[in-house]
C-alpha positions, 0 to 999 in steps of 0.5 A: 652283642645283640646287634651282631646276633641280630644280624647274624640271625638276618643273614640265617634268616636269608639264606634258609629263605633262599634255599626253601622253596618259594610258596607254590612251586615245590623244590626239586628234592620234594618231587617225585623220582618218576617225574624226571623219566621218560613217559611209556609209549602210547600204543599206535593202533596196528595198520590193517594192511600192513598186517595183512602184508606181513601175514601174506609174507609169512606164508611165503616158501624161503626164497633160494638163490639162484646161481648165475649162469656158468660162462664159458668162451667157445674159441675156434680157428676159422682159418680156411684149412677149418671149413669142415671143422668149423661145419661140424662145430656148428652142427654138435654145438648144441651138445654144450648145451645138452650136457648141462642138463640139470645142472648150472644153466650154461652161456657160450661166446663164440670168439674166433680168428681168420684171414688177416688179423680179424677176431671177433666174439658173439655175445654170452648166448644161451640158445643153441640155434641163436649161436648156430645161426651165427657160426652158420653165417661165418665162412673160412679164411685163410690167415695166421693163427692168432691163439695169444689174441684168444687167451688175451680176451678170456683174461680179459672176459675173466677180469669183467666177471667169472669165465668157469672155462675157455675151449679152443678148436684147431690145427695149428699153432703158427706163434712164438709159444712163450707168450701163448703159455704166459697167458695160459698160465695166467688164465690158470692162475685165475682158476679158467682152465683151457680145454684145448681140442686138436684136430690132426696129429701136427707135431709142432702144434702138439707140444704148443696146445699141450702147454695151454692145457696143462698150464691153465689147469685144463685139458687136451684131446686130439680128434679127427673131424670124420668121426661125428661123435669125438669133438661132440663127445669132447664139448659135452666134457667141457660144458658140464665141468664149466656148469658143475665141475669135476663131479659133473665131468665125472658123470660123463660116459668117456670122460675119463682121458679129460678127468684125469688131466684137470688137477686135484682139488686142494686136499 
């Protein structure tokens, strides 16, 4: 019995000493709780000019932001029956411009088509001398109609960026007219409405030009290239609804034939 009690008071003996701590390291019972937490940040001194950069921005008024030009395709038949057209078109073209005053800045591509399948298309200009200079520097040539191939590169201007309106300038319509209104209709559905303005009282074309505006959701007006104010009064209508929609046309003195064509807004 003593050596059994011996024994087992050995084996006690062990196994306290292995669960007390050893001499000199305290066990992780008797440490305080703290010591397992992270230490609060040292303070870093404040850079003098960082400081003085984010007083400076505080000052600062809040920047606005700043819309992007309104686009617009100023399309045009350069056949050779259009020389006096074209002349007069070079001449009011400026009132685009004008007509935008106070509201969205305004940028016009030039596309036109004469002679015999030649199309071509100026760049997005802002200026109105630059895009005179340009008109100034095309003459006449006689040729087919090539209206599809117009609609075609304002679906393709629209699918590169936002084109807010598309205006065409002619006589005629000498194309099979389900393509043409395929196209309006998809210039439409892409929220580019078609300002269509006919010079002459062709009945053929009539119908033709009519279906562009109305199925891309725009607009058509006839007029007569002697009398100099009409198609002046006609691109002024269109730019200011490309820069700032119906409100802006609505402003316009002598709008009202063009307004009351465009659809209602939804609601």
């Amino acid at each position: 019995m003593g050596g059994s009690f011996e024994a087992a008071g050995t084996l006690g003996e062990r196994r306290r000493r292995r669960h007390s701590p050893v001499r000199g390291f305290p066990s992780r019972l008797s440490r305080p709780i703290f010591a397992h937490m992270a230490k609060p940040p040292v303070p870093v001194a404040s850079n003098p000019a960082v400081a003085a950069f984010l007083k400076r921005a505080e000052a600062l008024p809040a920047l606005r932001t700043v819309p992007q030009p309104a686009r617009l395709l100023f399309g045009v038949d350069a056949t050779a029956s259009r020389q006096p057209t074209w002349d007069r078109a070079c001449h009011v073209q400026a009132e685009m411009f004008t007509a935008t005053s106070g509201l969205r800045a305004l940028t016009v591509s030039l596309a036109y088509y004469r002679g015999h399948g030649e199309f071509a298309a100026t760049p997005y200009l802002s200026d109105s001398r630059e895009l005179a200079a340009r008109m100034a520097a095309v003459g006449c040539a006689g040729g087919q109609t090539q209206i599809l191939r117009l609609l075609r590169h304002a679906e393709a201007e629209a699918a590169t960026a936002r084109l807010h309106a598309a205006v065409f300038v002619g006589d005629a319509a000498e194309e099979e007219p389900d393509p043409i209104w395929a196209a309006a209709s998809r210039l439409g559905a892409r929220g580019v409405p078609v300002f269509v303005f006919q010079e002459g009282d062709d009945p053929a074309a009539t119908g033709v030009l009519k279906g562009i505006a109305r199925l891309s959701g725009g607009a058509w007006a006839p007029f007569d290239h002697r009398s100099p104010g009409a198609l002046a009064a006609l691109l002024r209508g269109a730019a200011a609804y490309a820069a700032g929609g119906r409100e802006a046309l609505a402003k316009l003195p002598g709008a009202a034939a063009l307004l009351a064509q465009l659809p209602r807004p939804a609601g």
